[in-house]
N, C-alpha and C positions, 0 to 999 in steps of 0.2 A: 576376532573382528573380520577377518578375509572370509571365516563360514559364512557370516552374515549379510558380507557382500555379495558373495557367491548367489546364497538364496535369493536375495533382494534380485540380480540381474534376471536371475531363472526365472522368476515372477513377471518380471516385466518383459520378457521372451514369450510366454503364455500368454500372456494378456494382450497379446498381439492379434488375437482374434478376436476382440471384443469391438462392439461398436455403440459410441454414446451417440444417443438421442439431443439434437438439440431444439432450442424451442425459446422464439424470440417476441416479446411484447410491446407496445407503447400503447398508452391511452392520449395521446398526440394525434389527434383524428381531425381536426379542427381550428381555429382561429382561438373558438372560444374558450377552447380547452386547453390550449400553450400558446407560446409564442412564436415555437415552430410548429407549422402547418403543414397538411399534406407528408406525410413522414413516408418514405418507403422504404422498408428495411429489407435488405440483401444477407440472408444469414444461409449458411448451408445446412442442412434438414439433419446431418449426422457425421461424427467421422471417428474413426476406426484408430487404437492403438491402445497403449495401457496410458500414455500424457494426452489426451484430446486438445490440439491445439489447433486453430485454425484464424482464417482473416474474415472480416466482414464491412459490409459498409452501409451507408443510410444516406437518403438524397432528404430535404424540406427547405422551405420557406420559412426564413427567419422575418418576424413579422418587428423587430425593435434591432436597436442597434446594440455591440456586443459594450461592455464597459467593465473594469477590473471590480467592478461593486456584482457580479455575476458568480456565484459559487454552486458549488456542486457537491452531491452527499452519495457516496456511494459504502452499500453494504451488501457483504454475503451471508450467506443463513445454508445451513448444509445440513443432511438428515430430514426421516421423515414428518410427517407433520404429528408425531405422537410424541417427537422427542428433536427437536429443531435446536441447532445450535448457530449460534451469533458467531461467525469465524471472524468478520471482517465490517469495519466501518469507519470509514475517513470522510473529512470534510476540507476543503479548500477552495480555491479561484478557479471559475471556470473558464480558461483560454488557453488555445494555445496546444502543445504535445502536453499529450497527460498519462501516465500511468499509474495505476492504482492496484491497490492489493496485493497478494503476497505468491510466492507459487505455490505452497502448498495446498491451497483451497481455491484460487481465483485470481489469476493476473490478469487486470484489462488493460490495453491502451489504447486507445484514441487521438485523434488531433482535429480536435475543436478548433472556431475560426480564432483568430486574432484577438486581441483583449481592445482593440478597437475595431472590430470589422463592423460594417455599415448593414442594414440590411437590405434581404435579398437573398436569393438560391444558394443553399450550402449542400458538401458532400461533405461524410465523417468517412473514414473511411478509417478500421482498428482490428485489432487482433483479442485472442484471448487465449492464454497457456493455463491449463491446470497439471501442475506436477506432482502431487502424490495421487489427491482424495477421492479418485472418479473409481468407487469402488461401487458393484451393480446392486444395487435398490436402494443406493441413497444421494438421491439427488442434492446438486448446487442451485442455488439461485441466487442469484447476482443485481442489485436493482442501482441503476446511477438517477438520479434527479436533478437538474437545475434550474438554479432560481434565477430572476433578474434582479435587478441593480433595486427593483421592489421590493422583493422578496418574494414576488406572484411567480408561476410555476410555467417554466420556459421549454423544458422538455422531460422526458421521462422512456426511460428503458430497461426491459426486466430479460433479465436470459435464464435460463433454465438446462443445466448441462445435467442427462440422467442416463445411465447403465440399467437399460432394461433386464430383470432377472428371466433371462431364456429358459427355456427346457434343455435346448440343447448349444452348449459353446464350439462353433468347429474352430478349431485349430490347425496348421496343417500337420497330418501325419497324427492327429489326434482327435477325441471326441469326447467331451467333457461334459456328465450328465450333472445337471444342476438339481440337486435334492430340492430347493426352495423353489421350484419353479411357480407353485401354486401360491404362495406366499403373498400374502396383501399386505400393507401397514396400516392398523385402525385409522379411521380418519376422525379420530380427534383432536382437537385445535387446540394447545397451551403450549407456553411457551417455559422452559426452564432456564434460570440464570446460567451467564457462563460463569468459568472458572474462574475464580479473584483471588489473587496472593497480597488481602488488604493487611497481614499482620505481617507481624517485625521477623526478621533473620534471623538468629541468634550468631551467625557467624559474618560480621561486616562483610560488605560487599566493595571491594575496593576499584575506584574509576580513576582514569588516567586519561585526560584529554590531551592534544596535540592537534597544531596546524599542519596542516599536510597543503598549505601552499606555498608558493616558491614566490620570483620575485615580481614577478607580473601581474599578483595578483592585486587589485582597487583599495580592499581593505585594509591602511596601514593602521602600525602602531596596535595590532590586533589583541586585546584583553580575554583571556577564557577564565571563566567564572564557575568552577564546579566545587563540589563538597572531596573531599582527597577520599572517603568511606561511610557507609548509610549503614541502617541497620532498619529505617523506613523503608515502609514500599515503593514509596518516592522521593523523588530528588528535582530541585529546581536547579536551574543555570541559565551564564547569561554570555552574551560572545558580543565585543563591541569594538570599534576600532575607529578612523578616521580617512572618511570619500572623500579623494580632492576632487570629483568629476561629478558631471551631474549624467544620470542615468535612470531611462526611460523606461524601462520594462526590467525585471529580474525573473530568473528561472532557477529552481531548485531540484538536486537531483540527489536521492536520500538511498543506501543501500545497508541494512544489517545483518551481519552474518554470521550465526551460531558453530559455535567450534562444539562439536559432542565426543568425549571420551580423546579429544584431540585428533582424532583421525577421519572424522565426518564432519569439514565444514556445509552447512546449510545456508541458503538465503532465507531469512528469512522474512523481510521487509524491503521491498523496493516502489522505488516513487519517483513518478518527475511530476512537475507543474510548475504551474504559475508560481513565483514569491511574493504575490501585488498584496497579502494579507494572510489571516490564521492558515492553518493547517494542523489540523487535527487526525489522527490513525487511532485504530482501537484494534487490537484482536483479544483471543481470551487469554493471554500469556504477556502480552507487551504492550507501551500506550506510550505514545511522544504527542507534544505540544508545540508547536513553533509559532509564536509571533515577531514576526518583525517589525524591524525598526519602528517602537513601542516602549512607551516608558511604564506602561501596565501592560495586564495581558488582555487584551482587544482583538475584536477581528475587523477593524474596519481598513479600506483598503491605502495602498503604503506607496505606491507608485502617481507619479515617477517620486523618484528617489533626489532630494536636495546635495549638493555637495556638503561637506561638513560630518557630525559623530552620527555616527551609525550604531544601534542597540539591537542584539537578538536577545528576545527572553524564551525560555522555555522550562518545560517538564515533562518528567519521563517516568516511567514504571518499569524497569529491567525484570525480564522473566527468569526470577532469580531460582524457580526450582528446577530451570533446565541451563541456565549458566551453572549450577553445581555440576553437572555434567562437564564442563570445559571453562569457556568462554564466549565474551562476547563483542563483536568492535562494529559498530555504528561509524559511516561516512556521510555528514552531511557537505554539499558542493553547489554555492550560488554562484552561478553566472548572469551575463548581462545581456537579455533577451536574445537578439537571432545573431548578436556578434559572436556571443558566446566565449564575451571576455571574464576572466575569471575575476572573482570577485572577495569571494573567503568558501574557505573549506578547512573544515572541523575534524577530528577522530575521534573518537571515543572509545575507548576500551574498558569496560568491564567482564571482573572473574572475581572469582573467590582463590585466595593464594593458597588457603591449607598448608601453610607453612612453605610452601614451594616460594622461588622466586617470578619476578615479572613485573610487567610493567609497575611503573609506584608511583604516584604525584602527592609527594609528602606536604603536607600542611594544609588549612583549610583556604589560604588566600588564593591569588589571582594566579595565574601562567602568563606571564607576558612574553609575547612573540616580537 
């Protein structure tokens, strides 16, 4: 495993002379075309490293007022356009700091106005990490959308992060000649399915939830609702407890992190947003559902929050051919809009045991915290 670190670093030490192209769009030109107008995007033309990360921002004219019934759809698509693949695609509430995507393929974040801002002149001003996939002639594209409280189409933004195939890569102290330099991808347009793990395990998948909040946190009397081992692709849950307070706004802040061979943790999932309604994630390997405080699974919006029982329902798809590799532990974390009082916070841990010991939430009823 240390050779393989080794290599990995070496790689990322060469790649230090590479530089991605970047390339920013909206078709937000207009009144008639969003509800933000006059868009002016501030992106930088290129930047240099083997992780391409950088910040950015955008000035418009919000032409409605913002309201928790505002959602946002963002997806990545990587690879040529002969063989495109779907890495990434969430949906949830548009306000507010937001981060979406994963690092592997596409981290953005942003900080959209207020889930009440009024309108009038807005600046976004966000970032964006890609940590493995910016590998040269296969471009990222990244597109966020949002809707209003209508469902009419309030803004829109498309990035494009590509590793031109050079002739020549300088390095310092080196010169790196690229055999593909001539190399075009057909410009054919179809799309292939991603990767689905819709059949059974043959070896249960065993989950073990936990609160991981202390005593401060709103949500008492806290109920967790999980299956104790699946052999499905998926798995439904539910987390409920009891608000003595009434609260205005909720944020949610989601991080999964893949243990490989036990000695390569990964992120693999990280999120913040709004909690005012659904949130949905998709990549080709993993898929969470959250709706709140919901006696079905709905997405209409939840804010403010009444004192009294509180219900989270959800569903997940564990990407169980690479949890056989190690593990896996899921932190979800709502807080209470800009107080940032805590409110409930989840763990999740799924593995497959192979006989080994660990975590274990024996029987199929409740965890009461």
């Amino acid at each position: 495993m240390k050779y393989f670190q080794l290599l990995w670093w070496s790689c990322q030490g060469l790649a230090l002379g590479f530089e991605s192209k970047i390339e920013a769009y909206t078709s937000c030109h207009s009144e008639k075309d969003c509800a933000w107008k006059d868009v002016v995007l501030d992106f930088p033309h290129s930047v240099s490293g083997f992780h391409p990360k950088f910040s950015w921002s955008l000035t418009a004219n919000m032409t409605s007022d913002m309201s928790f019934k505002w959602r946002y759809h963002f997806t990545t698509v990587s690879g040529p356009a002969i063989l495109p693949v779907k890495a990434w695609d969430e949906k949830g509430v548009a306000c507010g700091y937001t981060r979406v995507g994963d690092l592997w393929w596409f981290l953005l974040g942003l900080v959209l106005p207020d889930c009440t801002a009024k309108a009038g002149p807005v600046k976004i001003e966000g970032t964006v990490n890609m940590e493995l996939l910016a590998i040269p002639g296969i471009p990222t594209t990244s597109t966020l959308i949002v809707t209003d409280s209508d469902g009419k189409l309030a803004f829109h933004l498309a990035i494009t992060v590509s590793r031109p195939l050079l002739e020549k890569i300088s390095v310092p102290g080196f010169e790196v000649q690229n055999q593909l330099a001539n190399a075009a991808w057909p410009s054919h347009d179809f799309r292939i399915g991603t990767f689905r793990q819709d059949s059974q395990f043959p070896i249960p998948l065993k989950i073990t939830p936990s609160s991981c909040c202390d005593e401060q946190c709103v949500l008492k009397n806290m109920e967790l609702i999980f299956p104790s081992s699946i052999t499905d692709p998926t798995f439904n849950f539910s987390v409920s407890g009891e608000i003595d307070q009434h609260l205005t706004d909720l944020r949610f802040g989601l991080h999964g992190e893949l243990e490989v061979l036990r000695e390569l943790p990964q992120s693999i999932a990280l999120g913040n947003g709004s909690f005012c309604g659904a949130t949905t994630i998709r990549d080709p390997s993993f898929e969470i559902d959250l709706f709140p405080n919901s006696t079905n699974y709905t997405t209409v919006e939840t804010c403010p929050v009444p004192a009294g029982r509180y219900v989270l329902h959800g569903r997940a798809k564990p990407p169980k051919p690479f949890i056989a590799l190690g593990a896996m532990q899921l932190r979800v974390e709502i807080t209470a809009g800009e107080s940032k009082l805590p409110v409930a916070c989840v763990d999740i841990d799924m593995r497959f045991s192979f006989g080994e010991n660990g975590p274990a939430h024996t029987g199929n009823g409740p965890v009461l915290i």
